[in-house]
C-alpha positions as CSV (number, residue, x, y, z in Angstrom):
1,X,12.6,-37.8,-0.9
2,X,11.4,-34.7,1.2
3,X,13.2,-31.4,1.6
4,X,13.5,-32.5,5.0
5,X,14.6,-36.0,3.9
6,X,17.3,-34.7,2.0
7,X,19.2,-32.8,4.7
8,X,18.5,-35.6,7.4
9,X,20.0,-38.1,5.0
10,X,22.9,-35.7,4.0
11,X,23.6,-34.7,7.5
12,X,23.5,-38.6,8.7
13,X,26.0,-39.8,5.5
14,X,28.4,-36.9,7.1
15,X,28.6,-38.5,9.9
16,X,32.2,-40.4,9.3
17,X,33.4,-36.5,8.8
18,X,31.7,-33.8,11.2
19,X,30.5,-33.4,14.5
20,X,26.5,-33.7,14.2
21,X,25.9,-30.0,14.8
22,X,28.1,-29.2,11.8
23,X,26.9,-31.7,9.4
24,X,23.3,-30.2,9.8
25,X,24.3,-27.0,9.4
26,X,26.2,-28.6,6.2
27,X,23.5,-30.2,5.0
28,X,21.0,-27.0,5.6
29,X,23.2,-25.0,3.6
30,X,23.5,-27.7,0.5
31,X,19.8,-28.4,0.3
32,X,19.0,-24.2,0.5
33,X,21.3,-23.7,-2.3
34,X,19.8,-27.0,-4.0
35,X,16.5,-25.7,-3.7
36,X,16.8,-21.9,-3.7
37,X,15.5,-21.4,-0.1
38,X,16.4,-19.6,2.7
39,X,16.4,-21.1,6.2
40,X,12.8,-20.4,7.2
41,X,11.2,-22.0,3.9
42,X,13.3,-24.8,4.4
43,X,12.2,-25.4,7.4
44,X,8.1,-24.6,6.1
45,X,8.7,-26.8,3.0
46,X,10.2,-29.4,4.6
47,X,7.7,-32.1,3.7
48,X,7.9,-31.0,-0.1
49,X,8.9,-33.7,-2.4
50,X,12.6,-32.9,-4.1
51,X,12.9,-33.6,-8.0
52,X,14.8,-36.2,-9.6
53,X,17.3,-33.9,-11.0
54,X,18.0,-32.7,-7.5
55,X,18.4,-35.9,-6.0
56,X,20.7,-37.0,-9.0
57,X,23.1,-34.2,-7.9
58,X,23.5,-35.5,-4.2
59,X,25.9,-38.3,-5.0
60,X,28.5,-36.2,-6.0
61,X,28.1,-33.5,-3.5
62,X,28.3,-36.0,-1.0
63,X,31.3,-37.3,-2.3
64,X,33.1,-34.2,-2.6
65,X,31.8,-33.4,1.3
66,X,33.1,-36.6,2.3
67,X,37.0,-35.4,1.1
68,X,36.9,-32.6,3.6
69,X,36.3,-30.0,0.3
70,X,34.4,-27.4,2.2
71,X,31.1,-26.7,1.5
72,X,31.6,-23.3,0.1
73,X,33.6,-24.2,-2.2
74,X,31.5,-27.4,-3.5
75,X,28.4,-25.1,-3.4
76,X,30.7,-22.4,-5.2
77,X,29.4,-19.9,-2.9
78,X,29.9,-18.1,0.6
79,X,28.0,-16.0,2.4
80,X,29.4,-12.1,4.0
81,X,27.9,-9.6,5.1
82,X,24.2,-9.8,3.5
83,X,26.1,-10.8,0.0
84,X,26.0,-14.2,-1.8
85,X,29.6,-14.3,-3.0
86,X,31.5,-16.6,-4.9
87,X,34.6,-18.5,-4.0
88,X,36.4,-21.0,-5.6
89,X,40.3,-22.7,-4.1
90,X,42.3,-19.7,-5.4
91,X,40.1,-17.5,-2.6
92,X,40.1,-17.8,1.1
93,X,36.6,-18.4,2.1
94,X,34.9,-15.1,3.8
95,X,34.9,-15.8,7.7
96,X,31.7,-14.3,9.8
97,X,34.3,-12.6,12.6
98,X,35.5,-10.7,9.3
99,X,32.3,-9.0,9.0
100,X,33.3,-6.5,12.4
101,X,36.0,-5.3,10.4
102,X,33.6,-4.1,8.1
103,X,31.2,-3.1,11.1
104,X,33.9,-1.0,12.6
105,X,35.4,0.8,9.3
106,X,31.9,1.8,8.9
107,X,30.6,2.6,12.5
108,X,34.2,5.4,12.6
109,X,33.5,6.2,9.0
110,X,31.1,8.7,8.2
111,X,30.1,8.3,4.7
112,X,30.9,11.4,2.7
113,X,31.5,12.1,-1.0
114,X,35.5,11.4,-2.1
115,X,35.9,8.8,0.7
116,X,39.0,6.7,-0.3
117,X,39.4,3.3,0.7
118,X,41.7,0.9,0.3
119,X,42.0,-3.1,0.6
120,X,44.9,-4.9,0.2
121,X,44.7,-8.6,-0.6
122,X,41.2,-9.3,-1.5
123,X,40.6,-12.1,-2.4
124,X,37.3,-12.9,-3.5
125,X,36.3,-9.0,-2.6
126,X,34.5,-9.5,0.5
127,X,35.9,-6.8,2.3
128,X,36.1,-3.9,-0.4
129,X,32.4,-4.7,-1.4
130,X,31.4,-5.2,1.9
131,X,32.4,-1.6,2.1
132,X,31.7,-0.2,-1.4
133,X,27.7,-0.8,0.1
134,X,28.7,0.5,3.7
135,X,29.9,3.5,2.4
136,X,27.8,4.1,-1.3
137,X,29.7,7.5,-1.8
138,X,32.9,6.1,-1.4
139,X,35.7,5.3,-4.1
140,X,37.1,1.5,-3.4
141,X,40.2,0.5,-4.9
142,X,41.1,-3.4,-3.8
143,X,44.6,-5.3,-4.8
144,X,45.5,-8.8,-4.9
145,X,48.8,-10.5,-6.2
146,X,47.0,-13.7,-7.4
147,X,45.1,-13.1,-10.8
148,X,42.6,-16.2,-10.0
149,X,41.7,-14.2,-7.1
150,X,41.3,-11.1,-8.9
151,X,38.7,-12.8,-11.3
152,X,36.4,-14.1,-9.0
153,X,36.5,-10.6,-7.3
154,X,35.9,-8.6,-10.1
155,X,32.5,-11.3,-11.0
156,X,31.1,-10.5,-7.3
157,X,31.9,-6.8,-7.8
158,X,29.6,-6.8,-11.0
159,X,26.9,-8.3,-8.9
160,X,27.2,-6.1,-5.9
161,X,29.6,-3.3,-6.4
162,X,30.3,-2.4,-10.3
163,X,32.5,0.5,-8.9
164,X,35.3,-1.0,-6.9
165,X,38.9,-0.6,-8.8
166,X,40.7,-3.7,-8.6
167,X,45.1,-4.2,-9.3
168,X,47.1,-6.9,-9.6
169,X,50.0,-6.2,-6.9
170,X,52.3,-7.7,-5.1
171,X,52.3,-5.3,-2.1
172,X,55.4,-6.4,-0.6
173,X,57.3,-5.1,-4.0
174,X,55.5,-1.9,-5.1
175,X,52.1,0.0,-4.1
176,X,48.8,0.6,-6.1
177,X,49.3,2.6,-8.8
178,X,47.5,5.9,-9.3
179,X,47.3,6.5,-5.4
180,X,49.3,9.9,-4.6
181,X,50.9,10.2,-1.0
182,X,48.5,11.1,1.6
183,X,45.4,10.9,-0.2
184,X,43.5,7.8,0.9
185,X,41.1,7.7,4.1
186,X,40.7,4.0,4.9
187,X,43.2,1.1,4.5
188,X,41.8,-2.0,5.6
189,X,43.4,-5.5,5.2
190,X,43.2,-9.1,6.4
191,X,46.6,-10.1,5.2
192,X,48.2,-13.8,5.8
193,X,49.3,-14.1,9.7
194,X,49.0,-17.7,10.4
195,X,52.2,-18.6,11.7
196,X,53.4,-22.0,9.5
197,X,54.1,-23.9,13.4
198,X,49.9,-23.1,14.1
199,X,49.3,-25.3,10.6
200,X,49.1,-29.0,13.5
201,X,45.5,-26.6,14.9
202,X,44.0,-25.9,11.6
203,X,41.3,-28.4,10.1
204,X,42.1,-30.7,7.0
205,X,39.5,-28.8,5.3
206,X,41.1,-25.5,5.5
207,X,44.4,-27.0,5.1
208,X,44.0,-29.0,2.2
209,X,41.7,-26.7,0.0
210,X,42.6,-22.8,0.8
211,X,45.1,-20.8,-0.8
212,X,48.3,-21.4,1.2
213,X,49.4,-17.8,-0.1
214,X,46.8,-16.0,1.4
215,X,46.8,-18.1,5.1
216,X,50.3,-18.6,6.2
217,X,53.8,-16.2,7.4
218,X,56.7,-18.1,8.3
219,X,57.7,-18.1,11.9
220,X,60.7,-16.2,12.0
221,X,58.8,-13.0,10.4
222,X,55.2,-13.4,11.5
223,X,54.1,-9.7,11.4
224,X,55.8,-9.6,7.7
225,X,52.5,-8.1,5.6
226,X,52.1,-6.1,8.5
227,X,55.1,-4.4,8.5
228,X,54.9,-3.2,5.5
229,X,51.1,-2.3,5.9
230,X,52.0,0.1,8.4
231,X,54.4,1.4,5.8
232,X,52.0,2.3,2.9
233,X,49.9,3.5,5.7
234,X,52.1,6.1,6.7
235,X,52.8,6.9,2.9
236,X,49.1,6.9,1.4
237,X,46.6,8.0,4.2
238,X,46.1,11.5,4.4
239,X,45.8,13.3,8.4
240,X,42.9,11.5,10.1
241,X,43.0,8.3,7.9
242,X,42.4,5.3,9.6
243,X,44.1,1.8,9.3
244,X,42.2,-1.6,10.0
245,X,43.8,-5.1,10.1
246,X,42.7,-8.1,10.9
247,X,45.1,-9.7,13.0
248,X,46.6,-13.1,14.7
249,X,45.3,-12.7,18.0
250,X,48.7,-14.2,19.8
251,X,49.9,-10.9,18.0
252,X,47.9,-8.2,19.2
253,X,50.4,-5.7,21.0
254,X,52.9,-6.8,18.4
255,X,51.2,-5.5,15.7
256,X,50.1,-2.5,17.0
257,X,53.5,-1.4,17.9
258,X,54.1,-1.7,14.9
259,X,51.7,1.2,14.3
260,X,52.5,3.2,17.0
261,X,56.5,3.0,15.3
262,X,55.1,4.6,12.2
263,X,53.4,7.4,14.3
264,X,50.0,6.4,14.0
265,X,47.7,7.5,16.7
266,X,44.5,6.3,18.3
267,X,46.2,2.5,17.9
268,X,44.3,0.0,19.8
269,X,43.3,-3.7,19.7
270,X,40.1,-4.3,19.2
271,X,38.3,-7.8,20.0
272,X,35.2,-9.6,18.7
273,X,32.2,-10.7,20.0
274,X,33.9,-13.7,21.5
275,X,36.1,-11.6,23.5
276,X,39.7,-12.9,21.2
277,X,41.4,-9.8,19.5
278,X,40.5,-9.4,16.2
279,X,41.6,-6.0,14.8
280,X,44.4,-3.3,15.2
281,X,43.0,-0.2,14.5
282,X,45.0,3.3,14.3
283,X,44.5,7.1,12.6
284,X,47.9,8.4,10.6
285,X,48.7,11.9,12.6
């Protein structure tokens, strides 16, 4: 079997389970991480022989591919913003369109010594690190209620930001500790906002393997986490600090009243590169 060989074959046994564009794509990633290549050398190496011990690996990996298990989290990695993270089930896996959050915290954030920043509900870190290498002189504190998630955060951190401060909270009981009134600059947070009736659009994939916790609101009180984001907002950011959600994008003008209630100016909707809104933006008065 050829490097090439391996992800035509993996991408063909896919078939039953993905659109052909996808399963490449699929396949491309599990033979790079297979192999240790990037895109380009897999593409130059493609009529390489692969090892025995590599091939002996495939079976499985197909198998678990086959289940709708998505391929970051049988590969045990994800890929944000220039990082090589890990993920495992107790994490939501790192989504490209979250990398403009990060883009815009740090295109209306000028790096400067004693920068605080904020993330509530990390996960596996994406966003806080993401940040922490934005911003090098900033301090990062990042909280998540689930202590799996906290764990696989804290091993990416030592990897790519040693510095970032990580809690165990439940945000919609208490705050972070150690973070006086009015002192932070950025708070930044892609909470749960997946309404539970929008579960009959989402993939089995997504479904079945990540974190309920950190996906879904019930549909009575969709804009719950955001409530009371705008809340510790309006407690912890000093004059001038800015607050960054990520947001359902049915909820756009929802959520930033929400700000606006809590005296927040500068609040806007922002969308991505797609043109759907993506982020609430606003700077505490």
């Amino acid at each position: 079997m050829t490097v090439r060989g391996l992800a035509t074959d993996l991408a063909a046994a896919l078939a039953p389970v993905y659109a052909a564009p996808e399963a490449a794509a699929i396949a491309a990633l599990v033979a790079e991480h297979l192999l240790g290549l990037d895109p380009l050398q897999r593409r130059m190496r493609g009529q390489e022989p692969v090892s025995s011990e590599i091939q002996a690996q495939l079976p499985a990996l197909r198998a678990r591919l086959l289940a709708h298990e998505p391929v970051q989290y049988v590969l045990g990695t994800a890929h944000f913003a220039g990082m090589e993270l890990e993920v495992t089930p107790a994490t939501l896996i790192p989504r490209p369109e979250t990398e403009e959050l990060v883009q815009l915290v740090a295109a209306e954030q000028r790096p400067r010594p004693g920068l605080r920043v904020l993330d509530v509900g990390t996960g596996s870190g994406c966003l806080a690190l993401a940040l922490a290498r934005a911003l090098p002189e900033a301090n990062v504190w990042a909280v998540d209620i689930s202590p799996e998630a906290l764990a696989v955060a804290r091993r990416n951190a030592a990897r790519y930001a040693p510095g970032v401060a990580f809690q165990e909270v439940d945000i919609l009981q208490s705050r972070p500790a150690g973070l006086a009134p009015a002192t932070l600059d950025v708070l930044v947070s892609n909470p749960p906002y997946v309404r539970e009736s929008e579960r009959i659009l989402m993939r089995e994939n997504v479904l079945a393997w990540e974190p309920a916790t950190a996906l879904f609101v019930p549909d009575h009180d969709p804009l719950l986490f955001y409530r009371r984001l705008a809340v510790l907002g309006a407690e912890l950011l000093g004059p001038g600090g800015g607050i960054y959600l990520e947001i359902n994008e049915a909820l756009g003008p929802e959520t930033a009243a929400l700000l606006t209630a809590r005296h927040f100016g500068e609040v806007r909707v922002v969308n991505d590169l797609f043109g759907r809104p993506r982020v609430v933006r606003g700077t505490r008065r």
